[in-house]
C-alpha positions as CSV (number, residue, x, y, z in Angstrom):
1,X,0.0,0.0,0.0
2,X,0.7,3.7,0.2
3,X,0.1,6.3,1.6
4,X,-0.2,9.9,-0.1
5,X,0.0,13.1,1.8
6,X,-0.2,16.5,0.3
7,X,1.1,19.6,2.8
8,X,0.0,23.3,1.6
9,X,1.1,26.4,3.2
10,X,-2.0,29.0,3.2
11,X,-2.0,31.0,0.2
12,X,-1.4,35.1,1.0
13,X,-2.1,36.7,3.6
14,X,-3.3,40.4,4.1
15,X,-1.6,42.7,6.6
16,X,-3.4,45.2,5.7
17,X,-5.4,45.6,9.3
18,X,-3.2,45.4,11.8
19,X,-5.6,45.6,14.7
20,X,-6.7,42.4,13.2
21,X,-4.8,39.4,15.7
22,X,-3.3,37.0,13.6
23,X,-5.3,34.1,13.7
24,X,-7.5,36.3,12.3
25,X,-5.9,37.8,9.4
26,X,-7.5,36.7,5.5
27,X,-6.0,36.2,2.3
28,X,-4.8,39.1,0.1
29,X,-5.8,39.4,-3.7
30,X,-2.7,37.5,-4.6
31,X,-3.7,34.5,-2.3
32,X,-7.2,34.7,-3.9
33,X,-5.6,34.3,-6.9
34,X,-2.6,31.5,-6.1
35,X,-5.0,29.2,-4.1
36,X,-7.2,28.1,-6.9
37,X,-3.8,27.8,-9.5
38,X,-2.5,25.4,-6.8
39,X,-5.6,23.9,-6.8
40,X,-6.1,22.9,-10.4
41,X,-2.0,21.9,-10.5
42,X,-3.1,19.3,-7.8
43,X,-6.0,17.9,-10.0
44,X,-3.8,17.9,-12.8
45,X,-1.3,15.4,-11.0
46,X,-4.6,13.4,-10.4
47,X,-4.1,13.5,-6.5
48,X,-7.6,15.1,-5.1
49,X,-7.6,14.3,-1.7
50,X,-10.5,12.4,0.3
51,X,-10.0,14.0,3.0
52,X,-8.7,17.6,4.2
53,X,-7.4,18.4,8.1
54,X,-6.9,22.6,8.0
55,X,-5.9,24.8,10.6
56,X,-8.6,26.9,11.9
57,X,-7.5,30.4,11.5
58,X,-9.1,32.8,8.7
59,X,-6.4,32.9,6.4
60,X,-6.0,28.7,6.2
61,X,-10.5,28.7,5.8
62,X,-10.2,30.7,2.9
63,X,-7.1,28.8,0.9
64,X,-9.2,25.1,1.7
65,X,-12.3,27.0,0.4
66,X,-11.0,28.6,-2.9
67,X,-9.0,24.8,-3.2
68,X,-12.4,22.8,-3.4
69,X,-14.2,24.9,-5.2
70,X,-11.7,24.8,-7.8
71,X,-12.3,20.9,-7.7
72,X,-15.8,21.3,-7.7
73,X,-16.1,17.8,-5.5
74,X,-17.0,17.5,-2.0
75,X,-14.4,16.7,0.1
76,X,-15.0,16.1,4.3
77,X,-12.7,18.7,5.7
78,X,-12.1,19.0,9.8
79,X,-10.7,22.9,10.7
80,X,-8.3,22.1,13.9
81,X,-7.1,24.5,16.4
82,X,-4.2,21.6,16.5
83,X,-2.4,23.3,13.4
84,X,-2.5,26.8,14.3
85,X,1.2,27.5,16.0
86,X,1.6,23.6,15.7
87,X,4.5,22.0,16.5
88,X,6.4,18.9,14.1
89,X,5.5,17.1,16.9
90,X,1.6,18.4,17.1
91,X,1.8,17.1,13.0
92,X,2.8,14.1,13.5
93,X,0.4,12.9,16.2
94,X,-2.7,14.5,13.6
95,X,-1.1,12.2,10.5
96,X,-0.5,9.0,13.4
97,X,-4.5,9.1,13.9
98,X,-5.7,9.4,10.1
99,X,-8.1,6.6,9.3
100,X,-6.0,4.5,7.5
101,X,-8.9,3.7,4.9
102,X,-7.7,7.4,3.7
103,X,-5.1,6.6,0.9
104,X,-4.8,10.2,0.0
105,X,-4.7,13.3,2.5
106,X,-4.0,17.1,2.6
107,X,-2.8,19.2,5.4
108,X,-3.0,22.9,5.0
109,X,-1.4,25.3,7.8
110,X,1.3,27.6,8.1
111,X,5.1,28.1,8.3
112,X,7.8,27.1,9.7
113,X,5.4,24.0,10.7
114,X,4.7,23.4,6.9
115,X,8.2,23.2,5.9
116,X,9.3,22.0,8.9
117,X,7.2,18.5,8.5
118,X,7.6,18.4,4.8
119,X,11.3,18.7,5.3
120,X,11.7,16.0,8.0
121,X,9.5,13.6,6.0
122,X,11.5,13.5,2.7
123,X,15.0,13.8,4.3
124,X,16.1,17.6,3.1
125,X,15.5,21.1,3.1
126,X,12.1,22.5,1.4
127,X,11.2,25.8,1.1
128,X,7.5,26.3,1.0
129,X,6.2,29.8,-0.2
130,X,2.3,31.0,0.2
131,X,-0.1,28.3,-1.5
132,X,2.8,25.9,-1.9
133,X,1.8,22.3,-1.9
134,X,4.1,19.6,-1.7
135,X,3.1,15.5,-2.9
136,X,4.7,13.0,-0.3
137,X,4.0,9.5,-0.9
138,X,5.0,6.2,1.5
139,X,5.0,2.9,0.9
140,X,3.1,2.2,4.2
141,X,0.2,0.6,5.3
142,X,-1.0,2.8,7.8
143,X,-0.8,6.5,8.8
144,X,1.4,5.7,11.9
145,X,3.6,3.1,9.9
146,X,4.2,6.3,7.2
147,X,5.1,9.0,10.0
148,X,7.5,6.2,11.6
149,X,9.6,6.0,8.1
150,X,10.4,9.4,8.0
151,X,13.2,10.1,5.1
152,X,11.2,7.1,3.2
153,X,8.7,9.9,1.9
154,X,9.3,10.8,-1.9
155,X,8.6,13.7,-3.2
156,X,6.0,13.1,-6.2
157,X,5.4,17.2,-6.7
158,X,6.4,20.1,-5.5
159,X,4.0,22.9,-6.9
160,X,4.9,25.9,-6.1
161,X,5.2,28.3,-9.3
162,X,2.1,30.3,-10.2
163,X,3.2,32.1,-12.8
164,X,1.0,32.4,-16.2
């Protein structure tokens, strides 16, 4: 078997209130515009998730809604408190309890955490810019099996240009 896990920072924020706490904070015009691109790059490599764990702040709402849209499919999707300032450690305990029936699953969150967990999992430095996703795959047979191999990831995609 294996396991498939996708890791997307939130697309662009906006600073533009800064009485506005962080967790708070949405997406800038850019993000509006970078989240769906991503999202139509990750239907392309034919890896549409069946199910989607996101971070509960504004900013990490709007990327996962502009991302399904863009698919047009219903997807179950959990918003966690759990990824907000999560740890590598917090990570790995939310991919350890997955459902292994779930072949295919996408994180989305923020940075360092992103890059952080991606990095660890495929054994070297990635840099992850706004409404970056990166394709991990593991030849495991369930979720905690897959977190235990770290360095055994591969990386299948890194998308993460959005140019025109």
């Amino acid at each position: 078997m294996v396991k498939r896990l996708l890791i997307m920072r939130h697309a662009k924020s906006s600073r533009d209130d800064p009485s506005l706490p962080d967790h708070e904070r949405p997406l800038n015009m850019t993000g509006q515009q970078e989240a769906p691109l991503a999202a139509q790059q990750i239907a392309k490599a034919h890896w549409l998730p069946e199910f989607i764990l996101c971070s509960d702040a504004i900013r990490t709402k709007e990327t996962c809604d502009l991302v399904t849209k863009a698919w047009q499919k219903k997807i179950p999707v959990t918003f966690a408190n759990a990824l907000y300032e999560a740890s590598v450690q917090d990570w790995r305990e939310q991919i350890e309890d997955l459902p292994d029936e779930f072949e295919t699953v996408m994180f989305i969150g923020h940075n360092p955490t992103c890059e952080e967990v991606a990095s660890l999992l495929c054994g070297h430095p990635l840099h992850m810019k706004t409404a970056s996703v990166v394709l991990l795959t593991s030849p495991a047979d369930s979720w905690s099996h897959a977190t235990s191999q770290q360095k055994n990831w591969k990386i299948h995609q890194h998308i993460h240009d959005f140019s025109t």
